[in-house]
C-alpha positions in Angstrom: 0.0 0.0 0.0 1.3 3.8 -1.2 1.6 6.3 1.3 -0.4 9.2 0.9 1.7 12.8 0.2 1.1 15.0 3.0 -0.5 18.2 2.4 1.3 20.6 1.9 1.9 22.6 5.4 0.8 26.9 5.1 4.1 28.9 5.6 4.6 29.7 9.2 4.1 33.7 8.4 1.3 33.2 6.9 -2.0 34.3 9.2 -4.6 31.2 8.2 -6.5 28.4 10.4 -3.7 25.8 9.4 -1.4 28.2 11.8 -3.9 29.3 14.1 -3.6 27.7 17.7 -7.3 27.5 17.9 -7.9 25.1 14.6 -7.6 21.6 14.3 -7.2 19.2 11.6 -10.2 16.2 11.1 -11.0 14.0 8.9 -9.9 10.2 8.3 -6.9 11.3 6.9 -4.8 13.3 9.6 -2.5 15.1 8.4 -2.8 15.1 5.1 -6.3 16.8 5.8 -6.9 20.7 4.8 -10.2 20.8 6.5 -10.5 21.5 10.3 -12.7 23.0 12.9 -12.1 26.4 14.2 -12.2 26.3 18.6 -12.1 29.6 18.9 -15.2 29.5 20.7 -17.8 27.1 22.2 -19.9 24.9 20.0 -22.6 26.8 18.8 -26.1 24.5 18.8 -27.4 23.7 15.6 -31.3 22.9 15.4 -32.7 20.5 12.1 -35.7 18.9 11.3 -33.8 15.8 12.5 -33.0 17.2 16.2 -30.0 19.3 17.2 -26.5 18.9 17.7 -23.4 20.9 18.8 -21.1 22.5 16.1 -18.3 24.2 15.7 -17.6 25.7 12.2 -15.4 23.4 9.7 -12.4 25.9 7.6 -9.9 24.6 4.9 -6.1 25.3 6.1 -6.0 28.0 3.9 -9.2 30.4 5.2 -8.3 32.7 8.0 -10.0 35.4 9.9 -9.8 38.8 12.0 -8.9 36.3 15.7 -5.6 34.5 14.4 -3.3 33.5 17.5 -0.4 31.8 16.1 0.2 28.3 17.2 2.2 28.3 21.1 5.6 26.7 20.4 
């Protein structure tokens, strides 16, 4: 079985969720994933015709926003 080519990783300058300390990668694939959730704040509820659920919202690696805190090294 191949291994799968990482994604590629944002440059450390650059001000987007994949260098934000408040986003985390999902998805099956770890990390070669490029979508993530944002933690910034708590779970916002989410109300469907099939019931509710907690949510927080999913961003690619590249978005960003105006709350960027780098990542605590």
């Amino acid at each position: 079985m191949a291994r799968k080519p990482k994604a590629p990783a944002p440059p450390k300058d650059e001000r987007c969720c994949g260098t934000c300390r408040h986003w985390k990668r999902t998805g099956e694939s770890g990390e070669e994933a490029t979508d993530g959730v944002c933690r910034r704040y708590p779970p916002q509820v989410n109300i469907t015709d099939d019931g509710a659920a907690c949510l927080q919202p999913y961003t690619e690696l590249s978005d960003y926003c105006g709350e960027h805190a780098p990542v605590l090294q």
